[in-house]
C-alpha positions as CSV (number, residue, x, y, z in Angstrom):
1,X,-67.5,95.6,-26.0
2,X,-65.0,96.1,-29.3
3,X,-63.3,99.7,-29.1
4,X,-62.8,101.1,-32.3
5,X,-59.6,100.6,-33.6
6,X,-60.0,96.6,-32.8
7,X,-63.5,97.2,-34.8
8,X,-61.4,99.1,-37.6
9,X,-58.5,96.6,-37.6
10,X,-61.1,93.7,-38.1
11,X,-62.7,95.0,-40.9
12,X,-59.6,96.1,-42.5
13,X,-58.2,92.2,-42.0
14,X,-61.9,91.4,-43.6
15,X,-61.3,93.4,-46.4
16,X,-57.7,92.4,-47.2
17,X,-58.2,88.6,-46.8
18,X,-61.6,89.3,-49.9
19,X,-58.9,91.1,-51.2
20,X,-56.2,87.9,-51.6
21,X,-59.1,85.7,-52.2
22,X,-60.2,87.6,-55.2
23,X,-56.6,87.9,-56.6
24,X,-56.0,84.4,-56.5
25,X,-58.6,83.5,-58.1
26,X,-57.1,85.4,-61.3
27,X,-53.6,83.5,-60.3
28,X,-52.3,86.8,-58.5
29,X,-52.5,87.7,-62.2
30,X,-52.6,91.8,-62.1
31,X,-53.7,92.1,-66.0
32,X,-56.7,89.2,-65.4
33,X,-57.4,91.4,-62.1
34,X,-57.4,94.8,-63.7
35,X,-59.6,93.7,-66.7
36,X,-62.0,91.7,-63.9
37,X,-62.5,95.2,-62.2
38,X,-63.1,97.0,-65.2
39,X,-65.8,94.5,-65.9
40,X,-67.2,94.4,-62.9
41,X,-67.4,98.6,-63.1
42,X,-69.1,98.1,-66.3
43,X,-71.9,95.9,-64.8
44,X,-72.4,98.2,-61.9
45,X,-72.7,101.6,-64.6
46,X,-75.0,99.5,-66.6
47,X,-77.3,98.7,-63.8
48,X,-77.8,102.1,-63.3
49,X,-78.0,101.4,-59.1
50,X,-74.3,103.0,-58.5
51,X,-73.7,107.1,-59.7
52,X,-70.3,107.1,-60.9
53,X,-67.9,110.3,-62.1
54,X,-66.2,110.2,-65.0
55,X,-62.7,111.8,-65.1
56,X,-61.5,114.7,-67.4
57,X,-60.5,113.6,-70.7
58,X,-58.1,116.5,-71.3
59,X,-56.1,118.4,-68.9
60,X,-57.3,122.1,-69.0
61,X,-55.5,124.8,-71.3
62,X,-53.6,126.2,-68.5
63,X,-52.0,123.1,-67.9
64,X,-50.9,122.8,-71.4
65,X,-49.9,126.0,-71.6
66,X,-46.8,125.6,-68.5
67,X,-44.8,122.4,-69.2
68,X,-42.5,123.7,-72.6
69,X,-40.2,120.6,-71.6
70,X,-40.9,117.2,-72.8
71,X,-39.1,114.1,-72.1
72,X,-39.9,110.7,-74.0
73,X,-39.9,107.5,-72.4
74,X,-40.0,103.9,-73.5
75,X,-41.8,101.9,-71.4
76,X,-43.1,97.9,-72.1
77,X,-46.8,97.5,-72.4
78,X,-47.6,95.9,-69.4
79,X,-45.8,98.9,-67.3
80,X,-47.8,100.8,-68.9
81,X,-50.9,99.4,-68.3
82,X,-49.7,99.4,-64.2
83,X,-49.1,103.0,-64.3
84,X,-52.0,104.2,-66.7
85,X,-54.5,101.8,-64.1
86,X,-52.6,103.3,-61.1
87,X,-53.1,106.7,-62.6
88,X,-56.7,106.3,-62.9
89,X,-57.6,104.9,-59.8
90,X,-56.3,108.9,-58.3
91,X,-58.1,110.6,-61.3
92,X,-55.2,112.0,-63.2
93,X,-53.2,111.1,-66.5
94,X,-50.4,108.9,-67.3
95,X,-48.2,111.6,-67.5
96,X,-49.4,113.6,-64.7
97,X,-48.4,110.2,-62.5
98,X,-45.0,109.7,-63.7
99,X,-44.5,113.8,-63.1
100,X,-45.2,113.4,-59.4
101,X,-42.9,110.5,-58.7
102,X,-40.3,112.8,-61.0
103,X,-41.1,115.4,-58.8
104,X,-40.5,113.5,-55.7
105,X,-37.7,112.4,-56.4
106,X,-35.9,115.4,-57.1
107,X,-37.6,117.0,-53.7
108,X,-35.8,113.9,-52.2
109,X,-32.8,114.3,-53.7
């Protein structure tokens, strides 16, 4: 008999090789992955079968009200679309992503 972590470590190898297989199909392409997903979460909502949550579309007005400091950055399109789609995936903004790896790196420093 298996113990768990062999059991775990399987599955895991499972999910990462339906993982590569998927991504090649799209030529390892992350825009033609990214807009594959987001069709495929499209079917799923529409089929009604799978309950999903939709995130905030506005951070709250206490969140507004603390950051006074504002920095602009110029990013290309296609970084942007990495971090907004990163940024979504863990339910927060854009912005709110970019903070925490600010943040980070100052703790760091």
């Amino acid at each position: 008999m298996e113990n768990k972590e062999n059991i775990e470590c399987s599955i895991m190898d499972e999910v990462r090789e339906m993982r590569r297989k998927i991504s090649a199909e799209f030529g390892n392409d992350l825009n033609q992955l990214v807009a594959y997903y987001q069709e495929l979460e499209n079917e799923m909502r529409e089929s009604g079968k799978y309950k999903f949550t939709d995130l905030p579309s506005e951070e709250s007005e206490s969140e507004k009200d603390v950051f006074t400091s504002f920095v602009p950055i110029q990013l290309k399109p296609e970084e942007f679309e990495i971090i907004e789609t990163l940024a979504k995936s863990r339910g927060i903004s854009p912005e709110n992503l970019i903070r925490e790896w600010v943040l980070e790196h100052i703790e760091a420093g």
